[in-house]
VOGU-3710 file (C-alpha; in Angstrom, 3 decimals, decimal comma):
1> xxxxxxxxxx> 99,132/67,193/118,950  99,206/68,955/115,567  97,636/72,229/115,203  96,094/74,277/112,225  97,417/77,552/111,054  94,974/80,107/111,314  94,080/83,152/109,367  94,476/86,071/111,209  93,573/90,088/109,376  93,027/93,543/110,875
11> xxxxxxxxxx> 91,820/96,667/109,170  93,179/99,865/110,926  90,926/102,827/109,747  90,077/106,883/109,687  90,590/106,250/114,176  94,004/105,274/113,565  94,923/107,951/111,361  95,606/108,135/107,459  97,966/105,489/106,281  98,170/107,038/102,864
21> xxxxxxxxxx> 102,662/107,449/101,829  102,377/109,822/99,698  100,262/112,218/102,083  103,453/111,840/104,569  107,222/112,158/105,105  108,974/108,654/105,607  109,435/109,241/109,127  105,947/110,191/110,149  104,666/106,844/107,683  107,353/104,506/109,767
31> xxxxxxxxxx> 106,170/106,075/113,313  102,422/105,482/112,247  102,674/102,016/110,617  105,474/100,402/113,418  102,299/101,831/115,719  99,621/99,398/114,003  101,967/96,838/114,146  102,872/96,218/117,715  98,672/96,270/117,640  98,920/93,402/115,584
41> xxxxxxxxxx> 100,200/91,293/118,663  103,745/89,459/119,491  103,118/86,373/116,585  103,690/89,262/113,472  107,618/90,172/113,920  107,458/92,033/110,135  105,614/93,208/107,787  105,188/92,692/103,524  103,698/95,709/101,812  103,857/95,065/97,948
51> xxxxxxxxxx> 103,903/98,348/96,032  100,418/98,060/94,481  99,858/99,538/91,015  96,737/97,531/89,754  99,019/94,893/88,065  98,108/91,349/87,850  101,888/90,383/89,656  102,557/88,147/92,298  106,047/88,497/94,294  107,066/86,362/96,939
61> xxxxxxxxxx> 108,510/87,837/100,442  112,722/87,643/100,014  112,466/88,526/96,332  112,740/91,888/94,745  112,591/93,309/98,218  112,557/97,238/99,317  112,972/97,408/103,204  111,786/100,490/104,286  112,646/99,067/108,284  113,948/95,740/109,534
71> xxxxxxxxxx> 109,875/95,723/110,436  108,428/96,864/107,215  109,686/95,531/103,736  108,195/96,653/100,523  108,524/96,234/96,813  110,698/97,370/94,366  108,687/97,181/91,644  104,624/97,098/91,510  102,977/94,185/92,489  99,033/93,545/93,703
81> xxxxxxxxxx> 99,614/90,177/94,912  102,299/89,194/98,059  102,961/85,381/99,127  104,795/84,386/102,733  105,289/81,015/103,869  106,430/82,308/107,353  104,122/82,594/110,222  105,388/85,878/111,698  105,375/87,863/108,941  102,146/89,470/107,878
91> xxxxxxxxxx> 101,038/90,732/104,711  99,813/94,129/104,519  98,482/97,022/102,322  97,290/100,536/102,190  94,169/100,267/100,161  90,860/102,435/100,230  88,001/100,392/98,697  89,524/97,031/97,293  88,658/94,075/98,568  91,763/92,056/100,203
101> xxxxxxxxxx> 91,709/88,119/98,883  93,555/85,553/100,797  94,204/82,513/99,418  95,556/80,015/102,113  97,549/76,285/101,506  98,763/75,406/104,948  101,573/77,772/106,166  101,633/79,210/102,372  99,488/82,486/102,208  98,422/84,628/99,592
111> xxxxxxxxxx> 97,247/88,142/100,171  95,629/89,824/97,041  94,813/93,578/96,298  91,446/93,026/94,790  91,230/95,848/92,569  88,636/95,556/89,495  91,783/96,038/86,948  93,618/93,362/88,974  90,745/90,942/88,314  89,967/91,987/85,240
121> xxxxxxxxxx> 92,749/92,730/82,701  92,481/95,071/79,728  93,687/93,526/77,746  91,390/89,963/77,278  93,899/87,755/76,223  96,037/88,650/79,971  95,370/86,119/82,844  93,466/88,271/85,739  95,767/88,576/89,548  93,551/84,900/90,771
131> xxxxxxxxxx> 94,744/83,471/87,536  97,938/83,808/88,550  97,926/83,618/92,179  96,234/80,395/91,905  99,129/78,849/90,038  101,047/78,259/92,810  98,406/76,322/95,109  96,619/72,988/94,837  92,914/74,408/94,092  91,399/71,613/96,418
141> xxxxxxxxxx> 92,765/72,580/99,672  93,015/75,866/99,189  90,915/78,542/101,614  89,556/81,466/100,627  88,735/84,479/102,447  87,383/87,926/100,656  86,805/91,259/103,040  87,919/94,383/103,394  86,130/96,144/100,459  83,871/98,158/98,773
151> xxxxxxxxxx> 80,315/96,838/98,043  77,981/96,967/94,860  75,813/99,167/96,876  78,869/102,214/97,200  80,844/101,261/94,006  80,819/102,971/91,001  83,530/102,201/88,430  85,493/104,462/86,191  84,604/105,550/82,992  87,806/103,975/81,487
161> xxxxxxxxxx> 86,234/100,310/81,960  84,461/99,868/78,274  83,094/96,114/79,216  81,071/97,657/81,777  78,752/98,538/79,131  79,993/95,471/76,823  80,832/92,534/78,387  82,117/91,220/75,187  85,349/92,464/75,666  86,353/91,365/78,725
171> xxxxxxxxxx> 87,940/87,857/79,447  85,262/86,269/81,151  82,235/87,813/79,846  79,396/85,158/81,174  81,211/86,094/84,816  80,946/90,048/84,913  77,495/89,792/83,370  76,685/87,936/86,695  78,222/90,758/88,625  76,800/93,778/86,988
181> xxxxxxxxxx> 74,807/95,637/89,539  73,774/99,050/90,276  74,431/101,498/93,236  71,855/101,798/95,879  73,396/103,733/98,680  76,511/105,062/96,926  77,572/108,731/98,338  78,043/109,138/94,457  74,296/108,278/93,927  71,294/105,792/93,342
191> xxxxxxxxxx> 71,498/103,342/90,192  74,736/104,192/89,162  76,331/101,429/86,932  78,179/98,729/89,655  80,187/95,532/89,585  80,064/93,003/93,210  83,690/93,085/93,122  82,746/89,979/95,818  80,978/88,202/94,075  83,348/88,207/90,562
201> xxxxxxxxxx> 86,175/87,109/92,738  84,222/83,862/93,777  83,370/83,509/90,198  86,849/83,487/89,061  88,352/81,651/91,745  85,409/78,769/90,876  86,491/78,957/87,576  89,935/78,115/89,045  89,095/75,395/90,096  88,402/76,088/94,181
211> xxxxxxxxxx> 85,308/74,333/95,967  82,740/76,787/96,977  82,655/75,067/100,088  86,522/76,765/100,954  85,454/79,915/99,948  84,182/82,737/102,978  83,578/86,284/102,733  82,740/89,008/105,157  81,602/91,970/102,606  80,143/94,426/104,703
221> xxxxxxxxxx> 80,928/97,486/102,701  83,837/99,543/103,634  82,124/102,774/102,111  78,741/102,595/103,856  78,203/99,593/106,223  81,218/100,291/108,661  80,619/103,334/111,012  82,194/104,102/114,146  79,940/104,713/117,143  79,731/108,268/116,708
231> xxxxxxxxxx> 78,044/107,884/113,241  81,400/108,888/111,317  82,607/106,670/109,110  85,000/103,775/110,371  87,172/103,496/107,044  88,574/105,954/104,037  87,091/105,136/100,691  87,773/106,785/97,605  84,400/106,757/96,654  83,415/108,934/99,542
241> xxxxxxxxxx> 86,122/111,112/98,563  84,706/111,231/94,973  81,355/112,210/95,774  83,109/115,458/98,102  84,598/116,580/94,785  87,402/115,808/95,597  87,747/118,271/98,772  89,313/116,953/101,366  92,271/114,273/101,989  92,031/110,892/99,839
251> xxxxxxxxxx> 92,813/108,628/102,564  93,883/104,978/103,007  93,269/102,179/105,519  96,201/99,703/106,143  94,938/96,319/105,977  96,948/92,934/107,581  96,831/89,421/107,132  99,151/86,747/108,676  98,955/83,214/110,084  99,009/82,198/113,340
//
């Protein structure tokens, strides 16, 4: 009997504390992260954090490798996009409104950092993160699963976008017009200019060549839509912390993918 790997993710938010690195010593990061990971269960022995930067670079796990533990390996330098063809290691990061893409081909996974400025270059002419994720995977039987982000309804982006405003000068200009929205429950406020950072990663990933038929999202909105049951809010977003004026700690969520 043959069995199918399975795609496996977990978002640890504000209950489990603030996974942010740069808001802790290296100890008190290690204690808190080696925590979420025995949560993960027995099947993840290790974990693959790429140094994220809003790049449009994919490294595989055993190259260019930082190891922060035995358990938790990073990058040296920045990349938004990690690949593992080993079931027990998981692929993580320590994001605060990005969607997290996973592209799987069998035992091969992808995990993605799905940043606007990793989807959408500045410069035109520069292949987007799917572009060159995708490269390495057969587009017909690859799987695609989205989640783990920020909705049109919370985000707004920042002024240093131009083809917000002119579409023209982005790669793909017939996709973002599709995905131009506007805020309607952002902390930041109502009708605010928005992009469905969802919905331009299906775009792209069609335009790669996937069937829409392998593609599933769960984009209930990390900002708004998630709440614990006390009415605070599950997950940190940097939105949220944008519309406090920046008061107040700028935290992160660690989110983890492996197959099973």
């Amino acid at each position: 009997m043959t069995y199918e790997p399975k795609l496996r993710y977990k978002i640890f938010g504000i209950e489990c504390g603030n996974f942010s690195p740069s808001l802790q010593t290296k100890e008190q990061f290690l204690t808190q992260t080696e925590k979420a990971k025995k949560l993960l269960g027995e099947s993840v022995n290790a974990i693959f954090a790429p140094s994220v930067a809003f790049t449009n670079k994919l490294v595989e796990f055993g190259q260019n490798n930082d190891i922060f533990a035995p358990w938790l390996i990073r990058t040296k330098s920045k990349a938004d996009a990690g690949m593992v063809e080993k079931s027990e290691i998981a692929i993580g990061f320590f994001n605060a409104d990005c969607p997290i893409v996973c592209l799987q081909q069998d035992v091969r996974l992808v995990a993605i950092h799905g940043g606007y400025r990793c989807l959408i270059r500045e410069d035109r002419n520069e292949a987007g993160i799917l572009e060159n994720a995708m490269q390495g995977f057969n587009p017909v039987k690859t799987k695609v699963f989205i989640f783990g982000g920020i909705g049109p309804c919370c985000w707004e982006p920042e002024s240093d976008k131009p083809e917000i405003k002119n579409p023209r000068l982005c790669r793909y200009p017939e996709l973002l017009v599709k995905c131009l929205k506007k805020t309607t429950r952002s902390p930041l406020g109502k009708n605010l200019p928005s992009v469905d950072l969802y919905l331009l990663t299906r775009l792209l990933l069609l335009k790669c060549g996937v069937s829409p038929k392998k593609i599933s999202w769960n984009s209930r909105c990390t900002c708004c839509s998630c709440v614990q049951e006390n009415g605070e809010p599950a997950y940190w977003s940097h939105t949220r912390f944008l519309a406090k004026g920046q008061n107040g700690i700028d935290g992160r969520n660690f989110t983890a993918v492996w197959i099973e």
